[in-house]
C-alpha positions, 0 to 999 in steps of 0.5 A: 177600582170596580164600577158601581152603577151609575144613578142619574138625578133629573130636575126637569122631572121633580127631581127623581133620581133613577140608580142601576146599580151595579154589585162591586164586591171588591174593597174599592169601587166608584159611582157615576152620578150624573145631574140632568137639568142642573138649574132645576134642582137648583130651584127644586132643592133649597139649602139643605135639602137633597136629592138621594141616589139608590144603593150601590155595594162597595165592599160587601157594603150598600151605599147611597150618595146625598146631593146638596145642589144649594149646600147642605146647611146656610153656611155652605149655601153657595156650595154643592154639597155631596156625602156618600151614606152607609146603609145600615139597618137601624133596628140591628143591634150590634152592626159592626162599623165600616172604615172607608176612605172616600171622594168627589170628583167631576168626571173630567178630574181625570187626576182623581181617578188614580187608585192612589190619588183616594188613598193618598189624600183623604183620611179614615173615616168610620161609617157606623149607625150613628155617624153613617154619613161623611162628605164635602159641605163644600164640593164645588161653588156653583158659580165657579161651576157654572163658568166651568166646562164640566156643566155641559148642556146644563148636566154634569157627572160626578164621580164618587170612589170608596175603599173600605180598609181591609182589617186584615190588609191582605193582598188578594190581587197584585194587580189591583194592589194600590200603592202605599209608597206615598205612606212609607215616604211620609214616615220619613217625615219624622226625622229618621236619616234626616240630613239637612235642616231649615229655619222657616219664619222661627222654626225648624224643620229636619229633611233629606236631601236626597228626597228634596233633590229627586222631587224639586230641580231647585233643590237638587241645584241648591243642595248638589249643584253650582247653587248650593253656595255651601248649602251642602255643608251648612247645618241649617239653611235659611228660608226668607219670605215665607211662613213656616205653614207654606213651608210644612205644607210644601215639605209634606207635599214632597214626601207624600205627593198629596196635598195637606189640609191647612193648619188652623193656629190655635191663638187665632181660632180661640180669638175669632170665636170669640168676637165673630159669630160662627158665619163671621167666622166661617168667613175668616176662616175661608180668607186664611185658607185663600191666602194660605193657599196662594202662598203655597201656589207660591212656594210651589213656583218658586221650587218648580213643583208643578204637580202642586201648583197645578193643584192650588190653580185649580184650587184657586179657580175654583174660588174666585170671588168678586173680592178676590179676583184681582189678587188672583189675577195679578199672582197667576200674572207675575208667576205665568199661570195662563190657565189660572189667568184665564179663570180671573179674566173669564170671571170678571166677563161675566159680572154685572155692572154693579160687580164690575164697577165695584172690582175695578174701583179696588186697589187691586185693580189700579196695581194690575193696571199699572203693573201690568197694562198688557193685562187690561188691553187683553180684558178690553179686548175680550169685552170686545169681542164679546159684544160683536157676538 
């Protein structure tokens, strides 16, 4: 990855943004953005206005990025939102269209940095004149990014990586080839040499052993090992307690090492659209993605794969709500996820009375109180020590 220059957005001066822009002429670069004085843009830039960096060149091709510090549009209010723009010259005609892949990412996301972490998990995307712009609506939410440690000093530093795809997919520097074995991996997807099957909640799905058991310790004891119990021999092996979105999801992650977006079932979506009104429905849909995302934190454990679990921590924490904070709590405690654990207790530190009281009157809390007490001794002492600062 080349380095593009870096643009600095600084609210404490009507929220300007100043860019030295660097020429990275190769296919991939990225940009630093870094956000000065964060509570001031918040107030300067209501929902649905930005604060715009100056261009940047990745790939023989000039850039900008979008900064949405209250979300790009109402349903996303409480969200950053960031898109990265193609600049193009309106009033040429015939401007070819540019295929990219891209990402956001906070400075300290030292695992997004990769070159093939942007070419494993985000898709194609084509930047023409008339759809110029592509992005994430909902980057981070500001209040999970306010407990975070990437505000520091009231600034924080956002990362955007870009790769242009090559039409012609020559080779031009060994050294900076990126690796597309995640790709040639994912094709075994498609039941070539497939050697075992799964029955998940109705369904089946075709793998190979070889790939389950050099990714997954579980696996390679359940299909090789003293666990197989004849699993090695049996045509279809039963999954129990877990629905066959995990497991497609689980399975996708082993063989491309990079985590899918959750699958929308088509009788569900045609139903919410039409009782629910689109903010009711962007809700609901934000809920089935919560918990979808919990049970793949699962299956995640539950088949010692802890890059995935890592991913759906951080996931998870980053979502914490008022509404949610209990369930989360009590799934980082039975599975010992101390850092998802923290989140939720950190959370729950930070609320006014009025939420804290309306968090501890759920069920939620009364199971975490009777399964687990420790957890509660371990929150009345951090409230504790709080208050003697």
């Amino acid at each position: 990855m080349s380095f593009a220059g870096v643009s600095v957005v600084d609210g404490g001066k009507r929220c300007t943004c100043d860019t030295s822009a660097v020429y990275a002429g190769a296919d991939s670069g990225y940009h630093l953005l870094m956000v000065r004085d964060y509570s001031r843009t918040k107030l300067q830039l209501p929902t649905g206005e930005s604060a715009t960096t100056g261009l940047f060149t990745v790939g023989e091709y000039d850039w900008y990025i979008e900064y949405y510090p209250n979300g790009e549009n109402p349903n996303c209010r409480d969200f950053v939102s960031l898109y990265v723009t193609r600049h193009t010259l309106y009033d040429c005609d015939g401007e070819e269209d540019v295929e990219a892949k891209f990402s956001f990412s906070l400075v300290d996301q030292l695992e997004k940095h990769k070159p093939g972490y942007i070419h494993g998990t985000n898709k194609t995307c084509t930047f023409s004149s008339s759809a110029p712009s592509w992005g994430s609506d909902r980057f981070v939410r500001r209040d999970a990014l306010e407990r975070s440690a990437d505000l520091k000093g009231d600034c924080l530093t956002i990362r955007c990586d870009i790769m242009v795809v090559c039409k012609d997919h020559k080779i031009e520097d060994a050294a900076g080839t990126i690796s597309d074995i995640n790709q040639h991996f994912g094709h075994l997807q498609n039941k070539v040499g497939a050697d075992v099957t799964f029955e998940v909640g109705g369904e089946t799905f075709a793998a190979h052993r070889c790939v389950l058991a050099a990714r997954s310790k579980v696996f390679m004891a359940q299909l090789f090992g003293p666990m197989k119990e004849g699993a090695a021999t049996s045509s279809v092996i039963q999954i129990k307690d877990m629905e066959a979105k995990v497991f497609r999801a689980l399975l996708s992650f082993i063989y491309t090492d990079s985590l899918p977006a959750m699958e929308k079932d088509s009788m569900e979506e045609d139903e919410m659209s039409e009782v629910m009104d689109e903010g009711r429905e962007e809700a609901a849909e934000f809920e089935m993605w919560l918990q979808w995302l919990e049970d793949l934190f699962v299956a995640a454990d539950r088949y010692d794969l802890q890059l995935l679990k890592l991913i759906c921590e951080k996931q998870l924490s980053e979502h914490i709500s008022v509404s949610s904070v209990t369930s989360t709590l009590a799934l980082a405690e039975k599975h010992h996820c101390c850092g998802l654990k923290e989140a939720c207790l950190k959370f729950i530190q930070v609320q006014s009375p009025s939420c804290l009281q309306t968090v501890m009157a759920t069920s939620g809390w009364d199971h975490i109180a009777v399964t687990y007490p420790w957890v509660v001794k371990e929150f009345i002492a951090k409230l504790a020590s709080n208050q003697r600062k």
